[in-house]
TORPATI-855854 format. One line per field, with one value per atom (N, C-alpha, C): chain; atom name; residue in one letter; x, y, z. Coordinates in Angstrom, 1 decimal. Layout:
N
chain <- (A ...)
name <- (CA ...)
resn <- (A ...)
X <- (X ...)
Y <- (Y ...)
Z <- (Z ...)
END
This chain:
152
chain <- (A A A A A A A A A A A A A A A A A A A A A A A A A A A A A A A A A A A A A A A A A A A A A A A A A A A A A A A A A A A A A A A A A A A A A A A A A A A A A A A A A A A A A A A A A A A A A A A A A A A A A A A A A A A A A A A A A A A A A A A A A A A A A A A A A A A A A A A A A A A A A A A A A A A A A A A A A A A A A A A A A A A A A A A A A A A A A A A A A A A A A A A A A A A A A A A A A A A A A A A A A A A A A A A A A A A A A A A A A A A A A A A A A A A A A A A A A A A A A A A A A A A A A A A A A A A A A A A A A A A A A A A A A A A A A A A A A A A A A A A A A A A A A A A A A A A A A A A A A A A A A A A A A A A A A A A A A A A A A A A A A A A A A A A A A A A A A A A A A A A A A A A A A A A A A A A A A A A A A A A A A A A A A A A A A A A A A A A A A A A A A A A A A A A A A A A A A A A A A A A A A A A A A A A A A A A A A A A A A A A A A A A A A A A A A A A A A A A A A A A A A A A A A A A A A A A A A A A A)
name <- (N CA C N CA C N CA C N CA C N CA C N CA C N CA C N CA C N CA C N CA C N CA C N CA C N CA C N CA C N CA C N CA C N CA C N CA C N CA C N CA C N CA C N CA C N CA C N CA C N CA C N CA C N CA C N CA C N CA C N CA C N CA C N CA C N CA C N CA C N CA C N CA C N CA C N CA C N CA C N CA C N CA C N CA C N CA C N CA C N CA C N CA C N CA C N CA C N CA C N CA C N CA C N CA C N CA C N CA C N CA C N CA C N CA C N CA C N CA C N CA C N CA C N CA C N CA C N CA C N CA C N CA C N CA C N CA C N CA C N CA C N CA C N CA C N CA C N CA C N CA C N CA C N CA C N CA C N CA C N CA C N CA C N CA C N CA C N CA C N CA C N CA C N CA C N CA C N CA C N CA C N CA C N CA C N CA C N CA C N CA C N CA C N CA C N CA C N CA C N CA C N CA C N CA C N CA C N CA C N CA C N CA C N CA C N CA C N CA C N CA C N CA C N CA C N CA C N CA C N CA C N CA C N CA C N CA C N CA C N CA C N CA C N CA C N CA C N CA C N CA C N CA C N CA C N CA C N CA C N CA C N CA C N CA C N CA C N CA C N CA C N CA C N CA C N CA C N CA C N CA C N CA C N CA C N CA C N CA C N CA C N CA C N CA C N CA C N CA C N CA C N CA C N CA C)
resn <- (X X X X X X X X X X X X X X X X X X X X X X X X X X X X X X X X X X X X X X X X X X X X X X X X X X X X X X X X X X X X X X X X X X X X X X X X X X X X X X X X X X X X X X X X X X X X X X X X X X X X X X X X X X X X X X X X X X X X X X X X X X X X X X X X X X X X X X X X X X X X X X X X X X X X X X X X X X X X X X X X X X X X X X X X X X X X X X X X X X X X X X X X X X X X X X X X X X X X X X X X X X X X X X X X X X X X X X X X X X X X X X X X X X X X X X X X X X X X X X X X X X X X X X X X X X X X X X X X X X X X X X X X X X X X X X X X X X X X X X X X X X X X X X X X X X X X X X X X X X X X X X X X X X X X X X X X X X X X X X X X X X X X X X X X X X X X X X X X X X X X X X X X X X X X X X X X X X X X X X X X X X X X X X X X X X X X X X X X X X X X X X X X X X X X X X X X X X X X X X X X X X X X X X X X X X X X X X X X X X X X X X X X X X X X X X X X X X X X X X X X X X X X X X X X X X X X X X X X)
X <- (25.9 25.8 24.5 25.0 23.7 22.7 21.5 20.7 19.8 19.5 19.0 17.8 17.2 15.9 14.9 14.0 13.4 12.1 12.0 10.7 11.1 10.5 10.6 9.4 8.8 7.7 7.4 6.2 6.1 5.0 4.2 2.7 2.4 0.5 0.3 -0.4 -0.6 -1.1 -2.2 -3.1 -4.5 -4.6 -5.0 -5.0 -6.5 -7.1 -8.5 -8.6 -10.3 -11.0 -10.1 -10.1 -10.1 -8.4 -7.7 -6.1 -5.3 -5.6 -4.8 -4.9 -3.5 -3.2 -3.6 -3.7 -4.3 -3.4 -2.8 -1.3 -2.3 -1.9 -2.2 -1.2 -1.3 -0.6 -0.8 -0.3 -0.9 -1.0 -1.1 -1.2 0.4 1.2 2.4 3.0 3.9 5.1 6.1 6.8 8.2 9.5 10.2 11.3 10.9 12.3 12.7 11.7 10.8 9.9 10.8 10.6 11.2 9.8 10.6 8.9 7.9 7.1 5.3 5.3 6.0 5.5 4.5 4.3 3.8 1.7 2.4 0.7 0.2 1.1 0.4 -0.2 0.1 -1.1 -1.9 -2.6 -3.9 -4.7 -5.5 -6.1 -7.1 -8.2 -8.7 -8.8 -9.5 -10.1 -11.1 -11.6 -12.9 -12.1 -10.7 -10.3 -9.4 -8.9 -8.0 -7.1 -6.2 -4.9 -4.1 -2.9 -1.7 -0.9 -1.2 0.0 -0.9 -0.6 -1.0 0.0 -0.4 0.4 0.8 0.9 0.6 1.8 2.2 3.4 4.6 4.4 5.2 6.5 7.6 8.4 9.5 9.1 10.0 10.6 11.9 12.4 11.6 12.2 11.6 11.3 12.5 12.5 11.4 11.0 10.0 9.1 8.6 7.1 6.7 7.5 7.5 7.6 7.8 8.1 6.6 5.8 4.5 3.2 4.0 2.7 2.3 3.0 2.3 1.0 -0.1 -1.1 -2.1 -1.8 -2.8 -4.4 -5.2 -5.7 -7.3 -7.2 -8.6 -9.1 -10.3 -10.6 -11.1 -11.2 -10.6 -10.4 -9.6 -9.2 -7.4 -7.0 -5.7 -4.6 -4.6 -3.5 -3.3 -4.3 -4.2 -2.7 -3.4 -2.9 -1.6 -1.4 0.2 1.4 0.3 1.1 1.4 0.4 0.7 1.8 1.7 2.9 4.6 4.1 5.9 6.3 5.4 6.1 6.2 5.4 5.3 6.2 7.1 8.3 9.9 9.7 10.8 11.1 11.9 12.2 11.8 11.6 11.2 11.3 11.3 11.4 10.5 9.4 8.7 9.5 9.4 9.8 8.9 9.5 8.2 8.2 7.9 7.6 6.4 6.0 5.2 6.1 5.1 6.3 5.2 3.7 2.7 1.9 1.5 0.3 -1.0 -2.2 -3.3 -4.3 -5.0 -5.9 -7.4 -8.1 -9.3 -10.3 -11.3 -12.6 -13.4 -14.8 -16.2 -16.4 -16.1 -16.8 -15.5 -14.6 -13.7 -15.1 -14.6 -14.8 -15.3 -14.0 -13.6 -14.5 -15.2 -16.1 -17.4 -17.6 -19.2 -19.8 -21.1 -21.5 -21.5 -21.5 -21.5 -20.1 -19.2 -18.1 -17.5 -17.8 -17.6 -18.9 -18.6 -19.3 -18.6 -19.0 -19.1 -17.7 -17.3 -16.2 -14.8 -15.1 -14.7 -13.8 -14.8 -14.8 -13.8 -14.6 -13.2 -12.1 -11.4 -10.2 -9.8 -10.4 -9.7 -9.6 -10.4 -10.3 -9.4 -9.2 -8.3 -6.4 -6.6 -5.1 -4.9 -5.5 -5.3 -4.9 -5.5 -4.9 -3.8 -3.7 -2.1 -1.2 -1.3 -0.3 -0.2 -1.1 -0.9 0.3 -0.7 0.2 1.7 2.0 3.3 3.7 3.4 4.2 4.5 3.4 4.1 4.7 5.1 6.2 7.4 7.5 8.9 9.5 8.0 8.7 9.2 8.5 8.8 10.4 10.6 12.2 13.0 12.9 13.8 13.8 12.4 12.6 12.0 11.3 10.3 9.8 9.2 8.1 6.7 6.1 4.5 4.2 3.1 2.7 2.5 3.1 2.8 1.5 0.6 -0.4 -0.3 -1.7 -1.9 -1.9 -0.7 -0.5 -2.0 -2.9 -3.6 -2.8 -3.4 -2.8 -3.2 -2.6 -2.9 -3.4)
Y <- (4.2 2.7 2.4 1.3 0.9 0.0 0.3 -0.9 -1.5 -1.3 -1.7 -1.3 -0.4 -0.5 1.2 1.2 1.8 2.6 1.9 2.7 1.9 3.1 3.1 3.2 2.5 3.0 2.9 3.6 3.3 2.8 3.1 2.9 4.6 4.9 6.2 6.0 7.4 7.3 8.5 8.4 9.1 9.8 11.3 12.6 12.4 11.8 12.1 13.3 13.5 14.9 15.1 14.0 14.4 14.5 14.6 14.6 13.3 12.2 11.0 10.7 9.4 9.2 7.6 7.6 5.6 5.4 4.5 3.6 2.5 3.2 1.8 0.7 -0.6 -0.7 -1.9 -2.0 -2.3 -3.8 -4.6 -5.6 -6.6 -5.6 -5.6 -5.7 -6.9 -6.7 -5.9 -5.8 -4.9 -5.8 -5.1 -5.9 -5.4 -5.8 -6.1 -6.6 -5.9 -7.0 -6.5 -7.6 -7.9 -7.1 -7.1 -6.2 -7.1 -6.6 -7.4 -8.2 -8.4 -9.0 -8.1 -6.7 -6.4 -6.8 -6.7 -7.1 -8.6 -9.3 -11.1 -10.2 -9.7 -9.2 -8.4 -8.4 -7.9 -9.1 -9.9 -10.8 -11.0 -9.8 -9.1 -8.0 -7.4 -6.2 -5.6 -6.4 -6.2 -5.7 -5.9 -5.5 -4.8 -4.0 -2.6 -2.9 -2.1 -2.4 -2.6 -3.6 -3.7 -2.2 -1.9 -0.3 1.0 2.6 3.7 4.1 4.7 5.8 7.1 7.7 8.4 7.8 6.6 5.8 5.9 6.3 5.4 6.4 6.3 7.2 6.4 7.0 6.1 7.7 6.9 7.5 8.2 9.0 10.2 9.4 8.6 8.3 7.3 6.4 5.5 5.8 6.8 7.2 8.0 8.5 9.0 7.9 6.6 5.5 5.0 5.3 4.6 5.5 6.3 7.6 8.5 8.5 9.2 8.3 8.8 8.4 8.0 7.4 7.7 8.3 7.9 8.9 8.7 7.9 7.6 9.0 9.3 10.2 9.6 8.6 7.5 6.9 6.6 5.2 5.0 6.3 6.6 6.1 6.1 6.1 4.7 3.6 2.3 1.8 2.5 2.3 2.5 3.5 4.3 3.0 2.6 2.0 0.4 -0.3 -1.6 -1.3 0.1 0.5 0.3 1.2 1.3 0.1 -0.5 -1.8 -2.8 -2.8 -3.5 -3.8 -2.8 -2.6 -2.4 -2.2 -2.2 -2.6 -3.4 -3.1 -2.9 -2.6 -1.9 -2.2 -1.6 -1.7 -1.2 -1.9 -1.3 -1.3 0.1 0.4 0.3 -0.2 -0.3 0.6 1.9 3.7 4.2 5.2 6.3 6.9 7.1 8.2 9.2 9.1 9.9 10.0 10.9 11.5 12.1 11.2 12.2 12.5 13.8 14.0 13.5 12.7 12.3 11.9 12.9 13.3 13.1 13.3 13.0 13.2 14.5 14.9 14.7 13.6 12.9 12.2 12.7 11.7 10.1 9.7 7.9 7.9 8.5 8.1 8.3 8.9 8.7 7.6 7.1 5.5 5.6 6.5 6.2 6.1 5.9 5.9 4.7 3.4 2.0 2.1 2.5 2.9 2.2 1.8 1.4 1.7 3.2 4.2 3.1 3.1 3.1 1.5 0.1 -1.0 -1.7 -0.4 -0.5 -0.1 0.8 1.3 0.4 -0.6 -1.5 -2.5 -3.4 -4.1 -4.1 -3.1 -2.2 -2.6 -1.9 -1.7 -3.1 -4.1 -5.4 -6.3 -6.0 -7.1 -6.4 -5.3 -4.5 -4.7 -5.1 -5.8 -7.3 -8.0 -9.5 -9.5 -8.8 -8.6 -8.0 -7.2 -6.5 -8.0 -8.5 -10.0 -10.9 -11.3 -12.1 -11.9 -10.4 -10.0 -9.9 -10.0 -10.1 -11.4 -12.2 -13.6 -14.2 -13.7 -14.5 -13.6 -12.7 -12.0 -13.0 -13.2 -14.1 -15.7 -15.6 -17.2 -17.9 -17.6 -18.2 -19.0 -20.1 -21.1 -20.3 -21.0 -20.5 -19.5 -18.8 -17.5 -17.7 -17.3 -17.6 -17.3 -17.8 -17.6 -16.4 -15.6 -14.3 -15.0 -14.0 -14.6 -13.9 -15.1 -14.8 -13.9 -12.9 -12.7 -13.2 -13.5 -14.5 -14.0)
Z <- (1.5 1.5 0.6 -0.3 -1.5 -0.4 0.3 0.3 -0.2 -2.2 -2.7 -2.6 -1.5 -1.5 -2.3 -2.8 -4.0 -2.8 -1.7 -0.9 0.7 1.7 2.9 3.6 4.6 5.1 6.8 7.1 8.6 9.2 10.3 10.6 10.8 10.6 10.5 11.7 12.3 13.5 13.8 13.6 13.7 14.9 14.7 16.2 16.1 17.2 17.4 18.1 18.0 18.3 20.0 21.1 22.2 22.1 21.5 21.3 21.6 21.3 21.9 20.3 20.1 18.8 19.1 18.0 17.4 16.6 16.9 15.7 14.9 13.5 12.5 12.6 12.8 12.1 11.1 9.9 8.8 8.9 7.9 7.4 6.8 6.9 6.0 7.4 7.7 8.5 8.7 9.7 9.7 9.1 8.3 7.9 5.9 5.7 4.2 3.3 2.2 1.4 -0.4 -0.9 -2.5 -2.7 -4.0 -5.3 -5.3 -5.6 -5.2 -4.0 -2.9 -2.0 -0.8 -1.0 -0.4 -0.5 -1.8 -2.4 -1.4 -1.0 -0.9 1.1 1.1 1.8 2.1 1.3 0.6 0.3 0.9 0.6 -0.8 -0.6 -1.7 -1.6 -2.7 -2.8 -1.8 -1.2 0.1 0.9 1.5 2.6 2.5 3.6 3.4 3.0 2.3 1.5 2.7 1.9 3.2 3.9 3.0 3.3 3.3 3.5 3.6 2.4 1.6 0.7 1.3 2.7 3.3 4.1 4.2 4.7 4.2 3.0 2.1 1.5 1.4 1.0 -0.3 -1.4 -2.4 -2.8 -4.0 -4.6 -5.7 -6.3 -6.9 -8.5 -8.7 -10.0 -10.4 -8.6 -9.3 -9.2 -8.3 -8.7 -9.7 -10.3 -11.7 -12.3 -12.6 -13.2 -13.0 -12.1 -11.9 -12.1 -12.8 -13.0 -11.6 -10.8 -9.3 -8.7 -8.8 -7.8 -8.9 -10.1 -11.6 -11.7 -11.9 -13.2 -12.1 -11.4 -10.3 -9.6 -9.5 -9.1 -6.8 -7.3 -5.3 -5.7 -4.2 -4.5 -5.1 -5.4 -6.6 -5.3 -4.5 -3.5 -3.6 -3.7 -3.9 -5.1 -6.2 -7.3 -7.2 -6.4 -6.3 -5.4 -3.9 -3.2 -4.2 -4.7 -5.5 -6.6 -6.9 -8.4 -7.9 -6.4 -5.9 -5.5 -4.6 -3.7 -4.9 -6.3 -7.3 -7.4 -7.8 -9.2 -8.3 -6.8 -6.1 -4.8 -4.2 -2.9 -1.7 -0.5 0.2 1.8 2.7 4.2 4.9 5.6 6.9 7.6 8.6 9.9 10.8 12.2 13.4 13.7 13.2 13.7 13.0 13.9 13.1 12.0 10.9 9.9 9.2 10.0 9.7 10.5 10.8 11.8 11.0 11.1 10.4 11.5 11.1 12.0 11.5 12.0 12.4 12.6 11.4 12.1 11.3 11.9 11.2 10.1 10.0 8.3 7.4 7.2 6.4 5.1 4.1 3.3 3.3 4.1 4.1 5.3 5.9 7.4 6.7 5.7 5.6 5.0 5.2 5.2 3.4 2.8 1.0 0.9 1.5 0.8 -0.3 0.9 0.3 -0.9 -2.3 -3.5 -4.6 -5.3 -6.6 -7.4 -7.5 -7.5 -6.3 -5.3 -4.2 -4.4 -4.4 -5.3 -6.2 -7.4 -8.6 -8.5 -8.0 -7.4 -6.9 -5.8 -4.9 -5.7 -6.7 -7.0 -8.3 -9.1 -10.5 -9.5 -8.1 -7.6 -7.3 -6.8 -6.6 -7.5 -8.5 -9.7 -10.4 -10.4 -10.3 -9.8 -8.2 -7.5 -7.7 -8.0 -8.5 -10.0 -10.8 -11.7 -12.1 -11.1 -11.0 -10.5 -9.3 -8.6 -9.4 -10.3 -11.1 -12.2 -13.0 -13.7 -13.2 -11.7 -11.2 -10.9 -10.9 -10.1 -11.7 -13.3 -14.4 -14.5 -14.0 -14.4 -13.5 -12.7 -11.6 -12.0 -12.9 -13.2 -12.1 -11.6 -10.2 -10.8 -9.9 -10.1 -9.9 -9.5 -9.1 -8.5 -8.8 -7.9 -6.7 -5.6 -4.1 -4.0 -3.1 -2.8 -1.7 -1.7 -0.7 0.5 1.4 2.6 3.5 4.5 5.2 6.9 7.0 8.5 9.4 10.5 11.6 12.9)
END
């Protein structure tokens, strides 16, 4: 069965040190999103992306179509998730579909992380996903760019 859709995703859910899991769950509702709508929540660049790349399961053909995870040394997983949900389709599911483990000495836990490096990635993958949204809304012939939906 064709369901049109180009990517699949879930919530991730974190194994802390004492063994109990913590469910993300994202910014992005459950249900059906058109191309770039995943971006309208993402408010800005300051705040965590709607989705986990670590969530996310697309076809082969478009992440090759979006370069993989491009050329960022952090931050690249940003770039990846605005490319796919950009250019295609897609379905959150209300499930886990990743389990990560943890812990302190992560990278993303130490206080230099939010860096300069860190920033531009978020702010580079943001106007990425603006920009993919409104290349699809001018193919469809849309009116105005919807404004970033606030979450409530």
């Amino acid at each position: 069965m064709e369901t049109g859709l180009g990517w699949v995703a879930g919530w991730s859910a974190d194994l802390l040190e004492d063994g109990s899991l913590n469910t993300w769950v994202c910014p992005t509702p459950v249900g059906r999103h058109e191309a770039g709508d995943v971006w309208t929540y993402w408010p800005s660049p300051d705040k965590k992306p709607p989705l986990g790349h670590t969530m996310l399961l697309t076809r082969t053909e478009i992440a090759r179509a979006c370069g993989g995870h491009g050329g960022l040394w952090k931050g690249e997983d940003y770039v990846y998730v605005m490319a796919v949900t950009g250019r295609s389709a897609g379905e959150l599911l209300p499930v886990v579909t990743y389990h990560y483990r943890d812990h302190a000495h992560q990278m993303t836990e130490a206080a230099t992380y939010l860096d300069d490096d860190e920033r531009g990635a978020r702010v580079f993958s943001w106007l990425q996903g603006r920009d993919d949204r409104e290349l699809r809304r001018r193919e469809r012939g849309g009116g105005d760019l919807a404004l970033v939906r606030r979450a409530g």
